[in-house]
C-alpha positions in Angstrom: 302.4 47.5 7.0 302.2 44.5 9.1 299.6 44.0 12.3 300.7 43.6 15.0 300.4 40.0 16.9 297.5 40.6 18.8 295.7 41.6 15.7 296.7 38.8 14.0 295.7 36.2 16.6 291.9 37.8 16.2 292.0 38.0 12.3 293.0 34.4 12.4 290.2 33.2 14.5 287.4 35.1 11.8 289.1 34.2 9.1 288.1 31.1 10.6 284.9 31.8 11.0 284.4 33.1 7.7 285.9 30.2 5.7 283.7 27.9 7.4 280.6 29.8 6.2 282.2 30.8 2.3 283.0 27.2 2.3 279.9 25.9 3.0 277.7 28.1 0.1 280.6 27.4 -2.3 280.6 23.6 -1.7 276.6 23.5 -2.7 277.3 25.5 -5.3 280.4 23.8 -7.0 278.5 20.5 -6.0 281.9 19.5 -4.3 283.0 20.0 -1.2 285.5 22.8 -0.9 287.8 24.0 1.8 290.1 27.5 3.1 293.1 27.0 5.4 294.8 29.7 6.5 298.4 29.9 5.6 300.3 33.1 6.5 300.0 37.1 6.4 302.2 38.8 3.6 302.8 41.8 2.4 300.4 43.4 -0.2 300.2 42.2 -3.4 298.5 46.0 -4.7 299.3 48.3 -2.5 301.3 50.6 -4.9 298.6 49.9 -7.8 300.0 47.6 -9.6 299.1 44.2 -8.8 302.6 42.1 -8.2 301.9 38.5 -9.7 304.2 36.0 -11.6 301.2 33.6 -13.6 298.3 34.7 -15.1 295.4 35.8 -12.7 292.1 37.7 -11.5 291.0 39.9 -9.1 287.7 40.4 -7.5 287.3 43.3 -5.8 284.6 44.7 -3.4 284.4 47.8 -1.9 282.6 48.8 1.8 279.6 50.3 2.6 282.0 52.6 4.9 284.7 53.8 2.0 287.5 54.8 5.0 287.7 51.1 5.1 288.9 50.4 1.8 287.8 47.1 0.0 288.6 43.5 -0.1 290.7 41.6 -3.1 290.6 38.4 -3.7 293.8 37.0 -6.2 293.2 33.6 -7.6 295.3 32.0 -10.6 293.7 31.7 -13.8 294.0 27.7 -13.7 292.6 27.5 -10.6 289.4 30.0 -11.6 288.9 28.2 -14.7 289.2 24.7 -12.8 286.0 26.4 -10.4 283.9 27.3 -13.6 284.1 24.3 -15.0 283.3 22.4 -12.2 280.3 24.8 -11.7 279.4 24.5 -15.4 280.0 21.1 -16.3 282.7 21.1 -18.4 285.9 20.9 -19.3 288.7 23.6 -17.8 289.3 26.0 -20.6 292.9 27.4 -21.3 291.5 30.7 -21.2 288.3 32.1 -18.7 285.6 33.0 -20.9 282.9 35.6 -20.1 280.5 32.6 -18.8 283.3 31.0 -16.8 284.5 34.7 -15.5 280.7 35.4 -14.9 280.4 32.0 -12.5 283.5 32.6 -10.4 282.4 35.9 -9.8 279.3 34.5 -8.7 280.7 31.7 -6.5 282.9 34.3 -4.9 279.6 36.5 -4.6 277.3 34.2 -3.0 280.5 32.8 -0.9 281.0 36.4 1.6 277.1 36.8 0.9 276.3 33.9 3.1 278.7 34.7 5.6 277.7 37.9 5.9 273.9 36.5 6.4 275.2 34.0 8.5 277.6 36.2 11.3 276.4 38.5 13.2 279.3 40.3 13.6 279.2 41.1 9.5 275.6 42.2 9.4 276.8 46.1 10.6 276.6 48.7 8.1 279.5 50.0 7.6 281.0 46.4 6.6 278.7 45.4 4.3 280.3 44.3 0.7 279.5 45.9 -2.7 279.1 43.8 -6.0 282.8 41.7 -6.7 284.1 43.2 -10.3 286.3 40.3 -12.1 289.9 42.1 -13.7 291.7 39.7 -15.4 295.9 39.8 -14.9 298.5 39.3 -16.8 302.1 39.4 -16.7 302.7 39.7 -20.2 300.4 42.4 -20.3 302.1 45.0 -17.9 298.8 47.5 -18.4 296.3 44.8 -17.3 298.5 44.9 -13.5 297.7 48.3 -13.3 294.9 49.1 -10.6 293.1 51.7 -9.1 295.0 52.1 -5.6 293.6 50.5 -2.7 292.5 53.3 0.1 294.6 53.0 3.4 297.9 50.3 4.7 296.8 46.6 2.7 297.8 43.2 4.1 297.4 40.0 2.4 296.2 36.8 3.9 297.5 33.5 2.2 294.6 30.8 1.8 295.0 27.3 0.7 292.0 26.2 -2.0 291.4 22.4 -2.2 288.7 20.8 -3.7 287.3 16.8 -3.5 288.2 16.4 -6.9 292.1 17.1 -5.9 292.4 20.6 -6.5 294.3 22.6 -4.2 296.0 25.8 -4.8 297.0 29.4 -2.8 294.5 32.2 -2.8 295.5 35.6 -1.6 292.5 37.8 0.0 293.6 41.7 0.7 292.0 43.9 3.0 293.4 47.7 4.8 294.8 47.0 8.4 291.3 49.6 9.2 289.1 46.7 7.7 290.7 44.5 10.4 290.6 46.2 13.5 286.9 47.0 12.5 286.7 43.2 11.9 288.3 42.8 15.1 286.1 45.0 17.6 282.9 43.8 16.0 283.6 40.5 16.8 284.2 40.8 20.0 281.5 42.3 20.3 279.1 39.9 18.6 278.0 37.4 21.4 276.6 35.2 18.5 279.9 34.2 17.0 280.7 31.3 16.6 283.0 29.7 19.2 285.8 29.2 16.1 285.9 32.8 15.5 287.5 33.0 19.1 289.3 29.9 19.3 292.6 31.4 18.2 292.5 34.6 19.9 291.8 33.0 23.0 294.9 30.9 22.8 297.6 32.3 24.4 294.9 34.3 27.0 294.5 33.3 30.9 291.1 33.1 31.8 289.6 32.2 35.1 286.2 30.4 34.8 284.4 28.7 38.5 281.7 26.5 38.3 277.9 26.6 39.7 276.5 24.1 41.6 272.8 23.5 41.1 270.3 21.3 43.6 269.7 18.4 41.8 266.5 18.2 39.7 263.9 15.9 40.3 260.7 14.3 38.4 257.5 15.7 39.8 255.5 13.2 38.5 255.7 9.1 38.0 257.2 9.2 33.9 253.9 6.2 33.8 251.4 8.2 35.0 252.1 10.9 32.3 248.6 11.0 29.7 250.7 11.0 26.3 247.4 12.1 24.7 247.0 14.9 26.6 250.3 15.9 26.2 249.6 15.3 22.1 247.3 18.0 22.3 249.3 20.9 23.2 250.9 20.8 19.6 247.6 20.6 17.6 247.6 24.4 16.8 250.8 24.5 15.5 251.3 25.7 11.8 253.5 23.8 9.5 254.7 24.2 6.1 253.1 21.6 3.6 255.1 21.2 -0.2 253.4 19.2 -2.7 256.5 18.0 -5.1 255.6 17.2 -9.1 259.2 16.0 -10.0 262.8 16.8 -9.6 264.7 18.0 -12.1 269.1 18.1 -12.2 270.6 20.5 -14.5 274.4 21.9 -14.6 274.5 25.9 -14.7 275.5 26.7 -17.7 271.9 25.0 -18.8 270.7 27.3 -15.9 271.7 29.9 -17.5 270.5 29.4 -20.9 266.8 29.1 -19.9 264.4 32.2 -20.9 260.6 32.4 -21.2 259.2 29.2 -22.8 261.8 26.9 -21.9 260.8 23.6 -21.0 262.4 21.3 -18.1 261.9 17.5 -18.1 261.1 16.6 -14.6 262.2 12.7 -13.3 258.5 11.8 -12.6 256.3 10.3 -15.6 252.7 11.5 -15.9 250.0 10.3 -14.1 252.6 9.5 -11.6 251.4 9.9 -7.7 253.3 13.4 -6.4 254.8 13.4 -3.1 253.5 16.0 -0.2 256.0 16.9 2.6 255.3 18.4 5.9 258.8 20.6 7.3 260.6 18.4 4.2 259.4 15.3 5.3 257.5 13.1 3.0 253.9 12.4 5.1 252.1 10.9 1.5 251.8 10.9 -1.6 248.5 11.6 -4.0 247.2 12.7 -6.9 246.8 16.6 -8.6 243.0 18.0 -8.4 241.1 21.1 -9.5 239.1 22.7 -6.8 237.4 26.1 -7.7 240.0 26.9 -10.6 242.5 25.9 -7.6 244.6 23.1 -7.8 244.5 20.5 -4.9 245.3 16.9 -3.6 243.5 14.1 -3.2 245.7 11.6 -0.8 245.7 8.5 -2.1 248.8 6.5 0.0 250.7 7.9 3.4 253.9 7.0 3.8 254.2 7.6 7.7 255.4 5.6 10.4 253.2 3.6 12.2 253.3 4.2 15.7 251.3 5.2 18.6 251.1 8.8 17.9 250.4 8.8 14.0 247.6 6.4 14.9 246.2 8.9 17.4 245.7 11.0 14.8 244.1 8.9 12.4 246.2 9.3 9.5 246.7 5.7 8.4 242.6 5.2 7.7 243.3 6.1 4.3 244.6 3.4 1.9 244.3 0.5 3.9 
C-alpha cells in the first residue's frame, strides 16, 4: 500500500538523517567513503512471501523490539555484497559470497543502523529498537530460496542508490510496514535533537512564520588589556583529562582480524627501545620511555613535543629536555 504524500515528505527527511549516520560507521568500516541517496518508494518486494527479484541476492532482515511494527529488509545484489566484503576483507570480489564475506556484510549492515540508532535520539525508544540482521541468500534459479516468512502488516520499499570511492554504485532496496513509518514519523517530530536534515524535506512545502528578537547590544566590562591571563589560567587547573601512552600502531585487514585467537602476535610499526608517544584528549604532549614502578608500569618523559607559547611556558613543561 502506498503512503500517502505527507508521509512520504517526513520519511524522506529521516531517511536522510539516517543515511548520513549508516554512512558514516560504514565508511570507517569499509575504509572508503560510502554514500545513500534516496531514489523513489515502490511497491514491496516481500509482501506476499516471496521475495520478487530478477539477479541473484540477499536479504537482511531485523525485526522490532515492538513486533506490531513488523521488521526492516534490506535487498542488496549479490555483486554488490560481495564487492562490500571484499573491500572490507582485503580481497578480491568472489563470484559467490562465502560464509566470511556473508558474515562481514551482515556486520557492516549491523554496525551501520547500530550507530544511527546510538547516534538519533528519535531511534533510541523502545519499541524501535532493531534485533540481530539474519543474511538469506536469493536466488532466482532457486524458486525455494525466494520463499520467506511473511512480513507482519502493509510493506513499502524505499529505493537507495550505493556508491562507493572506488566507483561502485548500485540500487539497494530497504523494506519497512507503513506502521514502522508513521512510528518513525511521530518520534521524530518529537525528538528536538534531530538533526536539522531529518526536517529539511518535510518542511518544504510548509509555511512557517518566524519574527526576530532584538537584543541590547553587549558590551566589554573590562579593558581586554587589563585582563590577568594567569589568573584566568587558573580556573582550568582542576580539570581532569584523559592521558594515552601509545607503544605502536599496528594496520591489519579484517579477515586477519578475524583470524586472531589467544597467543596471536601483532607486529606493531615502532622498533624496540623506541621512545612511546603520550597524548592528552588525543593530542600528542611528549614522548618517553616505559618504567616499572611498584610492579606498575610508568613513564619517564624524556622529550615534549608542545608548542611553545606563553601558556605552556606558564606551566613549566618545556624544563625538561632542554
Amino acid at each position: 500500500m502506498p503512503l500517502d504524500e505527507n508521509l512520504q515528505n517526513q520519511l524522506q527527511g529521516i531517511i536522510a538523517s539516517v543515511s548520513t549516520q549508516v554512512t558514516a560507521a560504514s565508511s570507517q568500516v569499509l575504509n572508503s567513503e560510502m554514500s545513500l541517496a534516496f531514489g523513489s518508494f515502490a511497491d514491496s518486494l516481500t509482501q506476499s512471501g516471496t521475495v520478487a527479484v530478477a539477479e541473484p541476492s540477499v536479504i537482511l532482515s531485523s525485526t522490532l523490539s515492538d513486533a506490531a511494527l513488523g521488521s526492516v529488509s534490506v535487498i542488496i545484489n549479490s555483486s554488490t555484497a560481495a564487492a562490500l566484503a571484499a573491500q572490507m576483507m582485503g580481497a578480491e570480489p568472489a563470484a559467490e559470497l562465502d560464509d566470511a564475506q556473508k558474515e562481514a556484510v551482515n556486520s557492516l549492515i549491523t554496525q551501520g543502523f547500530t550507530s544511527a540508532n546510538s547516534q538519533l535520539p528519535a531511534l533510541q525508544a523502545e519499541g524501535l529498537q532493531l534485533s540481530a540482521f539474519e543474511l538469506t541468500v536469493l536466488d532466482p534459479a532457486n524458486a525455494d530460496s525466494l520463499n520467506i516468512t511473511a512480513p507482519t502488516g502493509e510493506m513499502t520499499a524505499i529505493k537507495l542508490t550505493l556508491g562507493l570511492a572506488t566507483g561502485l554504485s548500485s540500487e539497494i532496496t530497504v523494506e519497512i510496514s507503513t506502521d514502522l513509518a508513521t512510528a518513525l514519523a511521530s518520534a521524530f517530530e518529537a525528538s528536538p535533537a534531530t538533526e536539522s536534515t531529518a526536517t529539511d524535506s518535510s518542511n518544504a512545502d510548509r509555511d512557517s512564520s518566524v519574527s526576530g528578537t532584538d537584543f541590547a547590544e553587549i558590551k566589554d566590562s573590562q579593558d581586554p588589556s587589563e585582563v590577568n591571563e594567569g589568573k584566568n589560567l587558573n580556573l582550568l587547573m582542576d580539570i581532569r583529562m584523559g592521558m594515552i601512552v601509545e607503544l605502536g600502531r599496528a594496520e591489519m585487514h579484517l579477515k586477519d582480524i578475524l583470524k586472531l585467537t589467544k597467543g596471536s602476535i601483532i607486529e606493531l610499526d615502532r622498533l624496540s627501545g623506541e621512545p612511546v608517544d603520550l597524548f592528552v584528549n588525543n593530542k600528542l604532549i611528549a614522548r618517553g620511555e616505559v618504567v616499572v614502578i611498584d610492579d606498575n608500569f610508568g613513564l619517564r618523559i624524556t622529550q615534549l613535543a608542545g608548542t611553545k607559547s606563553p601558556h605552556i611556558e606558564d606551566l613549566g613543561l618545556l624544563t625538561v629536555g632542554e
